[in-house]
Residue, then its C-alpha position, 0 to 999 in steps of 0.5 A: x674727668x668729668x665722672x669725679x664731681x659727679x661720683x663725688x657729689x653722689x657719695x656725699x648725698x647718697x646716705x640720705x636716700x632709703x628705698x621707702x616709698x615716701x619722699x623725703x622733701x630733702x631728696x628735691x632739693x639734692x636732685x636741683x642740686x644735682x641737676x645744676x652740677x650736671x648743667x654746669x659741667x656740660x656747659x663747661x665742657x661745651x666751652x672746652x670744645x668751643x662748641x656754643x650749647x645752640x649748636x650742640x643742640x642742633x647737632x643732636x637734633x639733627x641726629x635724631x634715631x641714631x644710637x650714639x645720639x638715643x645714648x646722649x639724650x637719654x642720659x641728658x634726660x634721666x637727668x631730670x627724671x627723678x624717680x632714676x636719680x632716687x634709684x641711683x641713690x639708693x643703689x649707691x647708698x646699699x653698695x657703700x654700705x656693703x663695701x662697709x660691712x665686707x671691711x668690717x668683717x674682713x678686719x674682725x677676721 
């Protein structure tokens, strides 16, 4: 449900990231792009459960050590990181470009 926009969103951008060192000033504001998706959607979804975002940070507070909850804040926070969200980039951009490639050999065959 919630996989769509971001998926989308990353195969939209994804053309734009290379594996160079240098940053492009363009991947900034794509990741801001990104990060404000991400906020909208968990908004959205907290307002679907009825949960007010106060009390779903204190829930994952309180839980603090578990593993469920060291999988939800970690995924929250590679969020921010962008040196993650370039590598996700860039991994997607190879693998649509295989994908590509393996089409344009399979119908030159």
């Amino acid at each position: 449900m919630y996989t769509h926009p971001l998926m989308s969103f990353i195969d939209h951008h994804c053309a734009v990231f290379d594996d160079e060192d240098e940053n492009k000033l363009e991947y900034t504001s794509i990741h801001a792009e990104f990060k404000r998706l991400v906020e909208t959607l968990l908004s959205e979804f907290l307002v679907e459960v009825g949960v007010p975002p106060a009390r779903f940070v204190q829930v994952v507070a309180d839980s603090a050590g578990g593993e469920l909850n060291d999988f939800v804040l970690g995924s929250i926070l590679t969020v921010d990181d962008f040196v993650q969200f370039k590598a996700m980039m860039v991994r997607r951009n190879v693998q649509l470009t295989e994908e590509v490639l393996e089409l344009h050999r399979a119908r030159a065959d």
